[in-house]
N, CA, C and O atoms as a DFTB+ gen file, in Angstrom:
244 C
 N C O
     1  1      -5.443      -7.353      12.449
     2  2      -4.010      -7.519      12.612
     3  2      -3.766      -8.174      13.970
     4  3      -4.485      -7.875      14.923
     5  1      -2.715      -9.110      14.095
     6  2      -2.936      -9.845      15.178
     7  2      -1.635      -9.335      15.681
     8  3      -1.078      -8.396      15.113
     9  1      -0.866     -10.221      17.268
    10  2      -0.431      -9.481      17.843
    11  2       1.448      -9.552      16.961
    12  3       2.325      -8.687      16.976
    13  1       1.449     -10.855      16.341
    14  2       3.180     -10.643      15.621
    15  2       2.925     -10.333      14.397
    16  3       3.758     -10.991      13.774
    17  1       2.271      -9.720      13.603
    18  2       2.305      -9.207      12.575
    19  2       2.778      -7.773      12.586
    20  3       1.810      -7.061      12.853
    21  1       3.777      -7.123      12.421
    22  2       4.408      -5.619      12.513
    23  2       3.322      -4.694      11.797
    24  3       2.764      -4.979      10.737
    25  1       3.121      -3.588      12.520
    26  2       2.384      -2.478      12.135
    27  2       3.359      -1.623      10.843
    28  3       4.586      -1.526      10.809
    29  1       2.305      -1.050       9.804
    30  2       2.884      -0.112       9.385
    31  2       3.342       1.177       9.813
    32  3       2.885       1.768      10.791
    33  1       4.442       1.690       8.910
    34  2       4.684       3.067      10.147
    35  2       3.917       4.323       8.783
    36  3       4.271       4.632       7.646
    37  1       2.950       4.666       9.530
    38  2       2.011       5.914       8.436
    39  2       2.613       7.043       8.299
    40  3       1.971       8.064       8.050
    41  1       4.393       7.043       8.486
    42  2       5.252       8.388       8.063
    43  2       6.129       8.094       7.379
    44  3       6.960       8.854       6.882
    45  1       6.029       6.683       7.247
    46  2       6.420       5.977       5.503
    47  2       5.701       6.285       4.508
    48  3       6.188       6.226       3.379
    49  1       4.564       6.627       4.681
    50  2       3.490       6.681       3.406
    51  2       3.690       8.153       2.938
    52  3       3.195       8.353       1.829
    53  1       4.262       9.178       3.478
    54  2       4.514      10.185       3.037
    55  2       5.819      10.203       2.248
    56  3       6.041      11.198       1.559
    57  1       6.638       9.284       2.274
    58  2       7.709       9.232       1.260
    59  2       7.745       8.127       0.162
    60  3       8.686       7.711      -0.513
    61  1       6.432       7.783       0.192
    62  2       6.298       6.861      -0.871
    63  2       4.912       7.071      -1.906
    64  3       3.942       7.727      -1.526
    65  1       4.955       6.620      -2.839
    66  2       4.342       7.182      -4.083
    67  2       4.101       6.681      -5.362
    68  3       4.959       6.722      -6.244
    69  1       2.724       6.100      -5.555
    70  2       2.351       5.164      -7.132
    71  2       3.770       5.271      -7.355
    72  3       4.516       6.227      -7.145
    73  1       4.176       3.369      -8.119
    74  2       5.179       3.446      -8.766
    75  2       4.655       3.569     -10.527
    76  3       5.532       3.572     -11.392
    77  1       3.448       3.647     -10.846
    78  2       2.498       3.901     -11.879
    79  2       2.419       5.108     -12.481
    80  3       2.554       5.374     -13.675
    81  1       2.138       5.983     -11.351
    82  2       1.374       7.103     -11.814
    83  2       2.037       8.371     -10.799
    84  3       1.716       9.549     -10.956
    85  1       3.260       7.784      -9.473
    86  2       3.915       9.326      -9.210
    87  2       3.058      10.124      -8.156
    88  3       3.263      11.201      -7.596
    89  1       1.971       9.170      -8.080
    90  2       0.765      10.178      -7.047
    91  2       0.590       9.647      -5.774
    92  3       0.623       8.428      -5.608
    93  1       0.404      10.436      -4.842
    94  2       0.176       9.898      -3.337
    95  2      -0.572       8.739      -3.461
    96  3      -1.226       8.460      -4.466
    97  1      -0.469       7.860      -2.176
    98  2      -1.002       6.786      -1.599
    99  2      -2.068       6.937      -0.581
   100  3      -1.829       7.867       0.189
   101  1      -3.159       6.312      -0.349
   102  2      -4.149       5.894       0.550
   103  2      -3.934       4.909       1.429
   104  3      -3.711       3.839       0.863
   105  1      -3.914       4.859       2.654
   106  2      -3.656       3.960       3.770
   107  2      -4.857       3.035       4.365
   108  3      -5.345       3.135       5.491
   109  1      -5.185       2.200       3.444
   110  2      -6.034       1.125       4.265
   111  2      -5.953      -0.115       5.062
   112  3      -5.866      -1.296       4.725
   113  1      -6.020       0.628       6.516
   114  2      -5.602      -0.360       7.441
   115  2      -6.035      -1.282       7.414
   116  3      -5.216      -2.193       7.297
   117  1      -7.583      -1.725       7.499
   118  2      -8.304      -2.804       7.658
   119  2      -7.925      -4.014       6.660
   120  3      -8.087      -5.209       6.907
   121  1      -7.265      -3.334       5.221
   122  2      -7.222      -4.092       3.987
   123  2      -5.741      -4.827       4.165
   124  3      -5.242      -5.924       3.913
   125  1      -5.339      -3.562       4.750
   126  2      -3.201      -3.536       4.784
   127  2      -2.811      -3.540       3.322
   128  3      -2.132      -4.354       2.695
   129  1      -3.434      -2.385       2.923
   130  2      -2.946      -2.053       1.565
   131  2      -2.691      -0.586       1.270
   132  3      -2.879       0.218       2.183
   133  1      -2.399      -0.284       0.426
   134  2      -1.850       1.087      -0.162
   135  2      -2.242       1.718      -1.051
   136  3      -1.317       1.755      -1.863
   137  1      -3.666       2.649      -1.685
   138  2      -4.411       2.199      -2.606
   139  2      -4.026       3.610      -3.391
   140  3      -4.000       4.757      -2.945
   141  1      -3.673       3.003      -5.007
   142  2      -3.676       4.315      -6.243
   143  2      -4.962       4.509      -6.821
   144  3      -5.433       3.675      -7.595
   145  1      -5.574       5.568      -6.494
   146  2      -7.101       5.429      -7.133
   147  2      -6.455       5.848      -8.963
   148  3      -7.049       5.311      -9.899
   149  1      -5.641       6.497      -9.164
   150  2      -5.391       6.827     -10.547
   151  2      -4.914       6.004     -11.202
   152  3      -5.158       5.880     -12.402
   153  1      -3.993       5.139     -10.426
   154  2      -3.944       3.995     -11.590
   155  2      -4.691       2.490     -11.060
   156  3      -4.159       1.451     -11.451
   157  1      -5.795       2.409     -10.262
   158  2      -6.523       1.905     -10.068
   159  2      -5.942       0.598      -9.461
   160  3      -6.187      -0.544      -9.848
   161  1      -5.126       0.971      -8.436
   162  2      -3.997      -1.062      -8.134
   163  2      -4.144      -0.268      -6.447
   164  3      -3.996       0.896      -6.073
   165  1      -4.443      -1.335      -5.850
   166  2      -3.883      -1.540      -4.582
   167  2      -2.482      -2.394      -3.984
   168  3      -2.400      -3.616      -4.100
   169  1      -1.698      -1.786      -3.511
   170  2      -0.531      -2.330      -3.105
   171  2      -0.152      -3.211      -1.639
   172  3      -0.256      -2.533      -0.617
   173  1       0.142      -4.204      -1.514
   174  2      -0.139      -4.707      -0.255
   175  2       1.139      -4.449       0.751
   176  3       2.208      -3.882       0.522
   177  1       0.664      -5.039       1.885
   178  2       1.429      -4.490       2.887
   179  2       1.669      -5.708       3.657
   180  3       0.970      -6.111       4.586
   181  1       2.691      -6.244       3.200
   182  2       3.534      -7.640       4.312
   183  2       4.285      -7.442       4.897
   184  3       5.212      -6.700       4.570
   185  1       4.152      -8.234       6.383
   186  2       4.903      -8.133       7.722
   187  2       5.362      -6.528       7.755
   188  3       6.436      -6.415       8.346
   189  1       4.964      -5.581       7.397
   190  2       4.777      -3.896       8.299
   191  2       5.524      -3.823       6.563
   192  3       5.887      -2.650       6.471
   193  1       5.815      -4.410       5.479
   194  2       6.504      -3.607       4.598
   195  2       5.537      -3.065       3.163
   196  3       4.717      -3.960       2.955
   197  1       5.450      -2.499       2.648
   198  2       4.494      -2.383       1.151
   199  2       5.734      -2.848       0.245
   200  3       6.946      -2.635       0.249
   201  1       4.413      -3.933      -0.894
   202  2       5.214      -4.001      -1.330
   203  2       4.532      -3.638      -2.951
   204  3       3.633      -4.124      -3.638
   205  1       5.686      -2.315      -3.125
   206  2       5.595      -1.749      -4.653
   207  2       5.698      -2.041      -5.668
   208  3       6.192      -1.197      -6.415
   209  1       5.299      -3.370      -6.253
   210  2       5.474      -3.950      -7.291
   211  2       4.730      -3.894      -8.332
   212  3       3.820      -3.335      -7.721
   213  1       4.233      -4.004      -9.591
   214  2       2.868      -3.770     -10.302
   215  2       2.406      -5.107     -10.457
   216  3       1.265      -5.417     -10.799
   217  1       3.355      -5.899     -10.185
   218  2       3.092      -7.386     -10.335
   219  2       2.350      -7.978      -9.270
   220  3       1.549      -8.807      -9.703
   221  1       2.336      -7.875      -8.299
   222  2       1.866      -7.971      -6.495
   223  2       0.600      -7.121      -6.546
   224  3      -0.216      -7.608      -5.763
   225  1       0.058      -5.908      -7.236
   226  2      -0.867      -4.821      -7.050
   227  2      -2.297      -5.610      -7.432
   228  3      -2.534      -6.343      -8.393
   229  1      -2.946      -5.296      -6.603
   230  2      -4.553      -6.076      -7.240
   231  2      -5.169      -4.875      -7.524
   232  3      -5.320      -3.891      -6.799
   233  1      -5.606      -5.128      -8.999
   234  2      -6.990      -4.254      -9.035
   235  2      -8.031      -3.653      -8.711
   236  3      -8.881      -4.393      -8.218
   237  1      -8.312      -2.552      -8.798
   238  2      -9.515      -1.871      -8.043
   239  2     -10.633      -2.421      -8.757
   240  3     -10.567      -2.678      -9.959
   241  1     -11.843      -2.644      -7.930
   242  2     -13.024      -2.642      -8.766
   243  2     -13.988      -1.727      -9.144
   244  3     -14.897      -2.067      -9.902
C-alpha cells in the first residue's frame, strides 16, 4: 500500500458481513481484500472502501 491510497478502517469489518452467506469477514491486508471462506469469494477493497458486490468478488481457489 503506498502512501495516497487510504487505509482500511478494521472496525468496519465488524459491521460488515458476506453479502452471500451472512457470515463474518477475513481481513487480508496484503491482498486488500475481504475474504468469505463459506461462500468462497473474496471481496476487494478500493481507495480504503470494500466493495460488496458478488459481481466484483473473485473466487477462492
Amino acid at each position: 500500500m503506498n502512501d495516497t491510497t487510504p487505509a482500511f478502517d478494521r472496525h468496519m469489518l465488524e459491521a460488515l458481513v458476506c453479502p452471500v452467506t451472512q457470515t463474518v469477514l477475513e481481513y487480508d491486508a496484503e491482498a486488500q481484500e475481504l475474504i468469505s471462506r463459506p461462500a468462497n469469494l473474496a471481496f476487494p477493497i478500493r481507495n480504503g472502501i470494500p466493495v460488496m458486490l458478488t459481481d466484483e468478488a473473485r473466487p477462492l481457489e
